[in-house]
C-alpha positions in Angstrom: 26.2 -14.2 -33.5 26.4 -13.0 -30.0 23.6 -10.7 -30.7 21.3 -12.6 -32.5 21.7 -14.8 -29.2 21.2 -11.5 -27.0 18.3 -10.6 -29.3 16.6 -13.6 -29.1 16.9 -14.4 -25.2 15.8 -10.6 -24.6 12.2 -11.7 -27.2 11.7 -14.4 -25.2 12.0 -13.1 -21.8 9.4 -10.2 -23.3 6.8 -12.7 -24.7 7.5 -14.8 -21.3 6.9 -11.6 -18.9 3.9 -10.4 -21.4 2.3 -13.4 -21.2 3.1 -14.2 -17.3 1.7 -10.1 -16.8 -1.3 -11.2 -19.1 -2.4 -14.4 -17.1 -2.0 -12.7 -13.6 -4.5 -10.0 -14.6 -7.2 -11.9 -16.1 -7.2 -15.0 -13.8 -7.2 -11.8 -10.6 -9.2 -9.4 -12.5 -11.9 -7.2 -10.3 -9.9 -9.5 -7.0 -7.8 -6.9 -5.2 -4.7 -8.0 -2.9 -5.3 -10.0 0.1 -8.3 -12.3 0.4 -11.8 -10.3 1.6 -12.4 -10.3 5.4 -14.9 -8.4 7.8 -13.2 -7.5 11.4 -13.8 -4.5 13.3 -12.1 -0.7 13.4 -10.9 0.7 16.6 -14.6 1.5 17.3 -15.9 -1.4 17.1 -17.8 -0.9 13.5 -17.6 -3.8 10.7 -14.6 -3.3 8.0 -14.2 -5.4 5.1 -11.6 -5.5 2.4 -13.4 -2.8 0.7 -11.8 -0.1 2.8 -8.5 -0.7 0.5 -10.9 0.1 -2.5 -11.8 3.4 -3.8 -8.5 5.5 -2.6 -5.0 4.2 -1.9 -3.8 2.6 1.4 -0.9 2.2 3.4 -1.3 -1.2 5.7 1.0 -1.8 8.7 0.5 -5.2 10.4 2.0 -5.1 14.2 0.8 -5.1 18.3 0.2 -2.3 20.7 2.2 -4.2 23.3 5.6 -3.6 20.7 7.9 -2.4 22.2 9.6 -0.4 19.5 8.8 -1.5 15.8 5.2 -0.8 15.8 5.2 2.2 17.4 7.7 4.1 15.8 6.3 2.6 12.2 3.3 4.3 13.0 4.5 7.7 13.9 6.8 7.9 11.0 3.8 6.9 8.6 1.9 9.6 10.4 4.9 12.2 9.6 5.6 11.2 6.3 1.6 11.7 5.5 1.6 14.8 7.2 5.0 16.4 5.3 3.0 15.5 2.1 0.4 17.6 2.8 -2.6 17.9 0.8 -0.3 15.6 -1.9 -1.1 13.0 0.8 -4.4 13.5 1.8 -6.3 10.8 -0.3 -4.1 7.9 1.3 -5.6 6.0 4.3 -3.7 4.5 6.8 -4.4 1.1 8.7 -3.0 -0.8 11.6 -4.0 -4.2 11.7 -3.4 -6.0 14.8 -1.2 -8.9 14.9 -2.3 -9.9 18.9 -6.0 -9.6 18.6 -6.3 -11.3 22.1 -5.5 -8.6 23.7 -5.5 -5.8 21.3 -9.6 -5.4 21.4 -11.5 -2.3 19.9 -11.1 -0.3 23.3 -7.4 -0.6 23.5 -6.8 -0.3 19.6 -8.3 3.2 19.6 -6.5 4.2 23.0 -3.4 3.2 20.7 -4.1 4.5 17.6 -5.4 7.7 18.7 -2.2 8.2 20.5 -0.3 8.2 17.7 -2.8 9.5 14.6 -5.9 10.5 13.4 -5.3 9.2 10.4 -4.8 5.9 11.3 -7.7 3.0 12.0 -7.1 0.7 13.7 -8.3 -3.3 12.6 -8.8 -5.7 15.1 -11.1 -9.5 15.5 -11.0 -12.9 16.1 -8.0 -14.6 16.4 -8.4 -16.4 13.1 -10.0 -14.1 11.2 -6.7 -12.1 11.5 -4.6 -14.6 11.1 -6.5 -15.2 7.7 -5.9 -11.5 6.5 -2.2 -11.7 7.3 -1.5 -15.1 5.5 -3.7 -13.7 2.3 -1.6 -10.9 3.2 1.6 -12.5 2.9 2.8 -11.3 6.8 4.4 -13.6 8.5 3.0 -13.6 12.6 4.3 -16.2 15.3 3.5 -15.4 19.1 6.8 -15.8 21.0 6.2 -17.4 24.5 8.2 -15.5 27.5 9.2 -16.3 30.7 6.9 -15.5 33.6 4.1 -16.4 31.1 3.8 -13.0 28.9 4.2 -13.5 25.3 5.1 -11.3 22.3 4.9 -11.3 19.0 7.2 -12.0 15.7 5.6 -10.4 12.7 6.6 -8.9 9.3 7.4 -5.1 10.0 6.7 -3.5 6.5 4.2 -1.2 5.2 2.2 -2.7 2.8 1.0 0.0 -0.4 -2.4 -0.7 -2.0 -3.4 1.2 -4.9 -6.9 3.0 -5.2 -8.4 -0.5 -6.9 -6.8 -2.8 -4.0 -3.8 -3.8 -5.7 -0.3 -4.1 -4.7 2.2 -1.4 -5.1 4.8 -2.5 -2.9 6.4 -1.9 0.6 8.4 0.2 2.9 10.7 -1.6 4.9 11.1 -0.8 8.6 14.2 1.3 9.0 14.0 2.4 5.3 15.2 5.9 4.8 12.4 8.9 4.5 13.5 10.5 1.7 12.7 6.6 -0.3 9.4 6.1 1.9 8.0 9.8 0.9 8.7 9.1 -2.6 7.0 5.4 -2.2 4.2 7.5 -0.7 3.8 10.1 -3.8 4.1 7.5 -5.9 1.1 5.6 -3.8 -0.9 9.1 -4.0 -0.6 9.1 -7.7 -1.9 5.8 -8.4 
């Protein structure tokens, strides 16, 4: 009896999964992840949610004035591409800007440039990116300081896009390379 039980709650989480899995796709069919947008690259040039289409991407969501996070994100994304060698080379990298009030083009590709050359950088107006990162699911919250500075409080994973726009998954800050290299080749093959 126990595993006609078994059996039967094992169908029914299938046909409830299949059909869940069906719905999703046809209701987001062609839609990739996120909602669209048009901000600017580090140069100033129009990007639109198109730049996650055709290859896959790694998105990273953060602030040039981090104090640690961000920037060590960044260069770790930049080794990890780099040890997977020509394995690696169809992925493209993005850091979106989480403080687009002071983060403009100029000081975005000062940043990024620093860091990679495999990195653009994604910056605009204030509510354009707060926009992407809700439709992205990142959470962002400017923290006031004393004296009058502020920082930011912001989600601090990568963010994997297939080559059609979809979601992949994540790599969490801190997560050990040996998981985010094989998060990576798995991004590569997809």
């Amino acid at each position: 009896m126990r595993i006609l039980v078994l059996a039967s709650v094992i169908v029914v989480a299938a046909v409830v999964g299949w059909v869940s899995f069906d719905w999703y796709s046809s209701r987001n069919a062609g839609q990739a992840f996120g909602d669209p947008f048009a901000l600017v690259d580090q140069r100033g040039e129009e990007i639109t949610e198109a730049a996650f289409r055709g290859q896959p991407s790694a998105v990273f969501f953060g602030f040039t004035y981090c104090p640690e996070i961000c920037p060590t994100t960044l260069y770790e994304l930049d080794g990890w591409l780099d040890q997977m060698g020509s394995e690696g080379e169809d992925i493209r990298a993005y850091f979106v800007t989480v403080d687009p009030e002071r983060d403009t083009p100029e000081i975005m590709n000062a940043y990024v440039g620093n860091v990679s050359d495999r990195i653009t950088g994604i910056t605009g107006e204030p509510a354009k990116i707060e926009a992407m990162a809700k439709s992205f699911g990142i959470y962002m919250k400017k923290v006031e300081l004393e004296g009058g500075d502020y920082t930011m409080d912001h989600t601090a994973s990568i963010i994997l896009l297939d080559s059609a726009g979809d979601f992949l998954g994540t790599i969490a800050y801190g997560e050990s390379p040996e998981m985010a290299l094989a998060k990576l080749k798995r991004l590569a093959n997809s």
